[in-house]
C-alpha positions in Angstrom: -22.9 0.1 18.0 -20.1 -0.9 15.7 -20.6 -4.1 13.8 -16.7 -5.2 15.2 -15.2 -4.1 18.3 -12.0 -4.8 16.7 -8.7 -6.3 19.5 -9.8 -4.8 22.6 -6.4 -4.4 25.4 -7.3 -7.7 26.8 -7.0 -9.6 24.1 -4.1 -7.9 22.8 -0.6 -10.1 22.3 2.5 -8.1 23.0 3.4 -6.9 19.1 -0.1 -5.8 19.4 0.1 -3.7 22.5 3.2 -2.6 21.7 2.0 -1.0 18.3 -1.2 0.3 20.3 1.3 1.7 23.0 3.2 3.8 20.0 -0.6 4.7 18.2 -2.1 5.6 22.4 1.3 8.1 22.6 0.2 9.9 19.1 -3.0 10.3 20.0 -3.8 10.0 23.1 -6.4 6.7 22.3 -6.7 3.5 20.4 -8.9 4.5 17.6 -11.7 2.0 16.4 -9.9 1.3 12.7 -6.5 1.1 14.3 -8.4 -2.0 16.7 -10.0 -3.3 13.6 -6.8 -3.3 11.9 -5.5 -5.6 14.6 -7.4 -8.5 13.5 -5.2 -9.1 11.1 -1.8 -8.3 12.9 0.4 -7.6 9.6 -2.3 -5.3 8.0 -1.8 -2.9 11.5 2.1 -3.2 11.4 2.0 -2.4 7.5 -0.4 0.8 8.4 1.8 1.9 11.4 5.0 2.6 9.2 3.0 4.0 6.2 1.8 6.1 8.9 5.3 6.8 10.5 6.7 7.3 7.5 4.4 9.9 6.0 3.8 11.7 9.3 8.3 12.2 9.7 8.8 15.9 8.8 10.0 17.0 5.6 8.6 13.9 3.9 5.9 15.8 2.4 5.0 19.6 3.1 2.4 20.5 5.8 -0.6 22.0 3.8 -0.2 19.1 0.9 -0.8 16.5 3.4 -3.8 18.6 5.0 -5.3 18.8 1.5 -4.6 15.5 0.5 -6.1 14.2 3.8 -9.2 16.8 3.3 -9.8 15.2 -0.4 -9.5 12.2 0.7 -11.9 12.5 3.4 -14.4 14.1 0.3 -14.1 11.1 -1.7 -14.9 9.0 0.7 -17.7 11.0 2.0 -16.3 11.6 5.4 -19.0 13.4 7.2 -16.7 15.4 9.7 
């Protein structure tokens, strides 16, 4: 059990279902930190176009963002 459930759908207001629509159509769920990131609506909008913007091909090779994601994921001491 998670300490926050974060904006479930129901609670959702329409910029936020709208963003969770676009995040749902990535991949394929509403993760937990994109819910938790709701709470505070411009914190999620701010995250959904860093996201869109380094995700756009060409922006930044394939493998560098793999390893930069994998280092990342290191530092914080990801444990998957």
């Amino acid at each position: 059990m998670s300490r926050t459930d974060g904006v479930q759908d129901h609670e959702a207001g329409f910029r936020i279902r709208r963003i969770f629509k676009r995040i749902k159509h990535r991949y394929g769920s509403v993760p937990l930190s994109a819910r938790i990131r709701a709470l505070d609506f411009e914190l999620l909008q701010l995250s959904e176009k860093m996201n869109v913007h380094t995700a756009r091909s060409g922006s930044v090779a394939p493998k560098l963002k793999e390893l930069a994601q994998l280092k990342v994921a290191v530092m914080v001491g990801c444990p998957f």
